[in-house]
LOMAR-541344 format. One record per residue: residue number from 1; residue in one letter; x, y, z of N, C-alpha, C, O, CB in turn. Coordinates in nm, 2 decimals. Glycine has a CB too. Layout:
// LOMAR-541344
[NUM,A,[X,Y,Z],[X,Y,Z],[X,Y,Z],[X,Y,Z],[X,Y,Z]]
...
//
This chain:
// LOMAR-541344
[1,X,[-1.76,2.18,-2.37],[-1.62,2.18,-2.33],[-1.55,2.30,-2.40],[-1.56,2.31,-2.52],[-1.55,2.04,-2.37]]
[2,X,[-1.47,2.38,-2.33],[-1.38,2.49,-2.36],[-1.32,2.37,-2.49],[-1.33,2.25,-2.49],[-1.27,2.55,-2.21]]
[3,X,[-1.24,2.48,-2.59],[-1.15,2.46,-2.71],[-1.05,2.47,-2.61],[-1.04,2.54,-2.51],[-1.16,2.57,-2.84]]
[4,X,[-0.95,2.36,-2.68],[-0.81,2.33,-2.64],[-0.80,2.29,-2.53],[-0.69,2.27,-2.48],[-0.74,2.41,-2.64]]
[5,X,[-0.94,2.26,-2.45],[-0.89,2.19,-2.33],[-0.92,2.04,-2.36],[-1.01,2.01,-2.43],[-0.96,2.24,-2.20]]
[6,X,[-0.82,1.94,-2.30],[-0.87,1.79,-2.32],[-0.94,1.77,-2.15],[-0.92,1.82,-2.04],[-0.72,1.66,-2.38]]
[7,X,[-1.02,1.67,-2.20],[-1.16,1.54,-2.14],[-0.99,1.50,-2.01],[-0.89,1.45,-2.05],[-1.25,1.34,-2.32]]
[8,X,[-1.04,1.54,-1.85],[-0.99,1.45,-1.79],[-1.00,1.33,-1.77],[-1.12,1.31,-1.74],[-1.00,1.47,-1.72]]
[9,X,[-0.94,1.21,-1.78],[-0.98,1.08,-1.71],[-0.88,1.05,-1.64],[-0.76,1.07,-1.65],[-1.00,0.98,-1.79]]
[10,X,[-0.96,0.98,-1.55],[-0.87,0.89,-1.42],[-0.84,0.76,-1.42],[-0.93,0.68,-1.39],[-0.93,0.88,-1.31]]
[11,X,[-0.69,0.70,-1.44],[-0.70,0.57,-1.44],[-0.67,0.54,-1.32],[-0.60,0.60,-1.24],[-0.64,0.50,-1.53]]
[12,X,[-0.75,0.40,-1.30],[-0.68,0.33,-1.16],[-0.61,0.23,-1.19],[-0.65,0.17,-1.29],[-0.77,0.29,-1.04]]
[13,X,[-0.50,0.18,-1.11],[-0.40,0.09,-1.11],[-0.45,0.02,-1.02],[-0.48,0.04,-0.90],[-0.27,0.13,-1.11]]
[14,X,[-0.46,-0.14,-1.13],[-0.50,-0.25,-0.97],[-0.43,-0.32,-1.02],[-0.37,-0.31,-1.13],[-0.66,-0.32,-0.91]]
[15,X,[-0.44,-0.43,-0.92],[-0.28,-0.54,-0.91],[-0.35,-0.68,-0.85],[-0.42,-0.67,-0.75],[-0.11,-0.47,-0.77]]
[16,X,[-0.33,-0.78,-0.90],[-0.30,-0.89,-0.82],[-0.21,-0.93,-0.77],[-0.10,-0.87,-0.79],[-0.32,-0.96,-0.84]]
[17,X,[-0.22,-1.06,-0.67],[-0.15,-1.10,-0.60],[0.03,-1.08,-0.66],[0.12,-1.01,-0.62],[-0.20,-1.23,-0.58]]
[18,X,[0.00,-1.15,-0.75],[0.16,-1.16,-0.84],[0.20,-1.00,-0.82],[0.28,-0.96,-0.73],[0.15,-1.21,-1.05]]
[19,X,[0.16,-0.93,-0.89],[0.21,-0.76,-0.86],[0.23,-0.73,-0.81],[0.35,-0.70,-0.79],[0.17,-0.66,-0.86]]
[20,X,[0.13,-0.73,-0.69],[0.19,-0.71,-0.52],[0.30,-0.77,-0.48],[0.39,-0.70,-0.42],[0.10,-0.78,-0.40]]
[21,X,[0.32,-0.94,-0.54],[0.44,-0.99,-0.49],[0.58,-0.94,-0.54],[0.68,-0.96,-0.49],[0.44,-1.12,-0.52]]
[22,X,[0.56,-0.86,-0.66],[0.65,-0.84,-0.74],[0.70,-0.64,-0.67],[0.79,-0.58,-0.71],[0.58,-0.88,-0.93]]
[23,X,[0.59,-0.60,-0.58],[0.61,-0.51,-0.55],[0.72,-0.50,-0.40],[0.79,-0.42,-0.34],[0.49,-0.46,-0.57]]
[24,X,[0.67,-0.64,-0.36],[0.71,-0.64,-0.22],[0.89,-0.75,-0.26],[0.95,-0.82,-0.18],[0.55,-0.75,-0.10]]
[25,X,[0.92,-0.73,-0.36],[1.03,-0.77,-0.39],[1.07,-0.89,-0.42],[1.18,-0.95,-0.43],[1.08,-0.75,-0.33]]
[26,X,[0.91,-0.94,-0.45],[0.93,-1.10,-0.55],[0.96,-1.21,-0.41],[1.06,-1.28,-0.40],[1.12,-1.09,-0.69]]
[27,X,[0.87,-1.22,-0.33],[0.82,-1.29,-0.22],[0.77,-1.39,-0.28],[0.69,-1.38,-0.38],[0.73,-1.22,-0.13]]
[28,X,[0.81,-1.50,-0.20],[0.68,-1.59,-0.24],[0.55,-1.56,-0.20],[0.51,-1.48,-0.13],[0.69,-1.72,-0.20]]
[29,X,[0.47,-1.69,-0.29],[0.33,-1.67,-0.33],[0.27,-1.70,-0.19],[0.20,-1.61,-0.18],[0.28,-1.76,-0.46]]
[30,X,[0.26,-1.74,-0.11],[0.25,-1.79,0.02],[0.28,-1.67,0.14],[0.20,-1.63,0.22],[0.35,-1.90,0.03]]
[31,X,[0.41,-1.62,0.13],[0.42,-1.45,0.24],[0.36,-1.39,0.15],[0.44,-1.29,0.18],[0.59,-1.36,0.29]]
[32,X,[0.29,-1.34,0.05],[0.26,-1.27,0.01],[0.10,-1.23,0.06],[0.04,-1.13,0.09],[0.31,-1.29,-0.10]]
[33,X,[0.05,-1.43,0.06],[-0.10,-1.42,0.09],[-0.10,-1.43,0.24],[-0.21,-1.48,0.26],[-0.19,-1.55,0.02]]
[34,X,[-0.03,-1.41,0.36],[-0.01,-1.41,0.43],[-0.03,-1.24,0.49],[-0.09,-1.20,0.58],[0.07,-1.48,0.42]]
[35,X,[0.07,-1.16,0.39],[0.08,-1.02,0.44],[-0.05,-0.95,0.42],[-0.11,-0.90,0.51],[0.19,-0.94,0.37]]
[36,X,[-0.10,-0.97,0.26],[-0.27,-0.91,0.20],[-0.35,-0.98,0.31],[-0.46,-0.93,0.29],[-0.33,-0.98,0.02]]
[37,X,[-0.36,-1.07,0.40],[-0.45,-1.09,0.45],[-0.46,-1.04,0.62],[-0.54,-1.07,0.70],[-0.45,-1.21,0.42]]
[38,X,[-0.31,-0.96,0.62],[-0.33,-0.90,0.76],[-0.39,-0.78,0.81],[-0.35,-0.67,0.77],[-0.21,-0.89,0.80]]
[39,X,[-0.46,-0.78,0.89],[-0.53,-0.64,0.98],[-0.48,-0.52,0.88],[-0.37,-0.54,0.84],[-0.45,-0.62,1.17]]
[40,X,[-0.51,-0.43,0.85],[-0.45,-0.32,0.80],[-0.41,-0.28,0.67],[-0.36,-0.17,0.63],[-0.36,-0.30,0.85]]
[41,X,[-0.44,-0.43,0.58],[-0.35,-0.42,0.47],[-0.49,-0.40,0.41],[-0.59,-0.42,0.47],[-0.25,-0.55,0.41]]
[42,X,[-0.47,-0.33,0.27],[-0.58,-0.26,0.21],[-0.68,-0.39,0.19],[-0.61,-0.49,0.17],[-0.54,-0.17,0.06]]
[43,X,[-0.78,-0.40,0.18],[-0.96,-0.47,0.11],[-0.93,-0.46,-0.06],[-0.88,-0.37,-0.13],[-1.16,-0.32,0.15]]
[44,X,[-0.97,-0.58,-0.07],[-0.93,-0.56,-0.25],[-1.06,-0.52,-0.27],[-1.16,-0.55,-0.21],[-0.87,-0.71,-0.36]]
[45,X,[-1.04,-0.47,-0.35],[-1.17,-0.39,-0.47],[-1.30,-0.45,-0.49],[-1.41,-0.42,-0.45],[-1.11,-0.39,-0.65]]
[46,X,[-1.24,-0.59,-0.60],[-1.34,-0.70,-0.61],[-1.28,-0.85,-0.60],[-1.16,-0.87,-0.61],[-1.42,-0.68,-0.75]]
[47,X,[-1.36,-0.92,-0.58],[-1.28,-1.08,-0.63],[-1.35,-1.11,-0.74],[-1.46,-1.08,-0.77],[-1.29,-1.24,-0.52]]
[48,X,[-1.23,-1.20,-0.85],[-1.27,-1.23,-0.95],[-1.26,-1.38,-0.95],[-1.22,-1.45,-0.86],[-1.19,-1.16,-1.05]]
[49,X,[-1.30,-1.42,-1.05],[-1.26,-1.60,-1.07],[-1.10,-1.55,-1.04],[-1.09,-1.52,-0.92],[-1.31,-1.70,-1.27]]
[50,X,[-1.05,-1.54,-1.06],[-0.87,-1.56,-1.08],[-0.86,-1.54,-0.97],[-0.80,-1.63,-0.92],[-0.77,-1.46,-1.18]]
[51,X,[-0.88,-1.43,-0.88],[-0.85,-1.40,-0.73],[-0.88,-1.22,-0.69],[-0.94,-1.14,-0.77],[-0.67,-1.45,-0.69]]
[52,X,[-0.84,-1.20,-0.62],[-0.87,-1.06,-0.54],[-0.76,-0.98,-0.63],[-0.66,-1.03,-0.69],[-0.84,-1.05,-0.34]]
[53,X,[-0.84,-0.82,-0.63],[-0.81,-0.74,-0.72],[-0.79,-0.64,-0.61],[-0.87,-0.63,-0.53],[-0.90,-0.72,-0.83]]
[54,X,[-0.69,-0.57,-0.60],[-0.67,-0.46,-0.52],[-0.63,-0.30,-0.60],[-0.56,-0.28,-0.70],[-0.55,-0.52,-0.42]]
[55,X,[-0.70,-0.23,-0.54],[-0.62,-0.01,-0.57],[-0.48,-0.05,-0.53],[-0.42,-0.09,-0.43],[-0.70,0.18,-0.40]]
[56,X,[-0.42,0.00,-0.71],[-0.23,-0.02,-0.68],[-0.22,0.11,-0.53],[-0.18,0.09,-0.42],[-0.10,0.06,-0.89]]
[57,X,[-0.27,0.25,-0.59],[-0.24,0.28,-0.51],[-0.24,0.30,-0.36],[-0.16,0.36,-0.28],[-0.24,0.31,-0.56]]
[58,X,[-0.34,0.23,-0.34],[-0.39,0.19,-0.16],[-0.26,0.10,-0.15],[-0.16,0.15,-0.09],[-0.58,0.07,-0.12]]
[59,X,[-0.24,-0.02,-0.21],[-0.11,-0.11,-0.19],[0.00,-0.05,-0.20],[0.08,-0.08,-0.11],[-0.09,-0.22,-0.29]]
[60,X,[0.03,0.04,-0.26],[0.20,0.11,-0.25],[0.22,0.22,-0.14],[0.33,0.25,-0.10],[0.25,0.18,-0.40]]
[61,X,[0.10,0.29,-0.10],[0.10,0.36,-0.01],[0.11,0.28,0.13],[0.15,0.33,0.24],[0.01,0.43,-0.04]]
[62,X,[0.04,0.15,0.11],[0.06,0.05,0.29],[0.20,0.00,0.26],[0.29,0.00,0.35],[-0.08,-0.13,0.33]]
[63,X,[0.23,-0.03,0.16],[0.40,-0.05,0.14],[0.52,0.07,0.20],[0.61,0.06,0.27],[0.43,-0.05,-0.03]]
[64,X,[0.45,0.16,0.11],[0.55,0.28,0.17],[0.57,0.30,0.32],[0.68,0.32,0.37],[0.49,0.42,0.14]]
[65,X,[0.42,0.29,0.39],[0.44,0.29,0.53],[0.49,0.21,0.62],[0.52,0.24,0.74],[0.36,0.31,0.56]]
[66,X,[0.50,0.05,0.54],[0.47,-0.07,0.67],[0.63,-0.17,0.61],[0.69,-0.27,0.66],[0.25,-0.19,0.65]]
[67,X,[0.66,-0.10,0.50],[0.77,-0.22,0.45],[0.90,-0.13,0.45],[0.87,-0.01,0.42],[0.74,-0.30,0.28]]
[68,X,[1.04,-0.15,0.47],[1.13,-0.09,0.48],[1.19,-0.08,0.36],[1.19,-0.19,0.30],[1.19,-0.11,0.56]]
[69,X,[1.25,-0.01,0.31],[1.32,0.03,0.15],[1.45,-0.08,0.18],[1.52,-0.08,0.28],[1.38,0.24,0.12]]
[70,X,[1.46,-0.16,0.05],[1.59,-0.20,0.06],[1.70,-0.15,0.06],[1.72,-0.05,-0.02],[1.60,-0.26,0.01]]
[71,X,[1.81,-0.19,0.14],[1.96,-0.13,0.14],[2.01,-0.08,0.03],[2.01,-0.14,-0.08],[2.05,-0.21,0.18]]
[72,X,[2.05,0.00,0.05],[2.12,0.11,-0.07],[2.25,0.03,-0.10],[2.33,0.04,0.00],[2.17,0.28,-0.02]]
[73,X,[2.30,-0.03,-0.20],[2.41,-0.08,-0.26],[2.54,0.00,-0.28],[2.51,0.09,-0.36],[2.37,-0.13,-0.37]]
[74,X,[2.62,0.00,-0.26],[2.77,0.10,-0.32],[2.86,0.00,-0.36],[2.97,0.02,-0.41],[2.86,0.22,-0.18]]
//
């Protein structure tokens, strides 16, 4: 390794359900398993005992595209 350079690493951000919910603006637990389970919405990673693990960023990028920004307040 060159001097003064540092070791890249990559983290990945994954999320469960709750995260997701908390991304999609604190939905219940129910629309939430409703939306992750529709056509298009990202494949979680792995399932664990606890539940399905999803790429934060696969999930915020189907968010960006498929959910509308909430209203701007004044």
């Amino acid at each position: 390794m060159c001097k003064g350079v540092k070791p890249y690493r990559q983290f990945v951000e994954l999320l469960g359900l709750d995260e997701i919910r908390d991304l999609l603006g604190g939905i219940s637990k129910q629309r939430a398993t409703i939306i992750v389970g529709r056509k298009g919405f990202p494949d979680p990673v792995v399932t664990l005992k606890m539940g399905r693990v999803w790429d934060g960023a696969a999930v915020r990028a189907w968010i960006a595209d498929h959910r509308p920004a909430p209203a701007d307040e004044d």
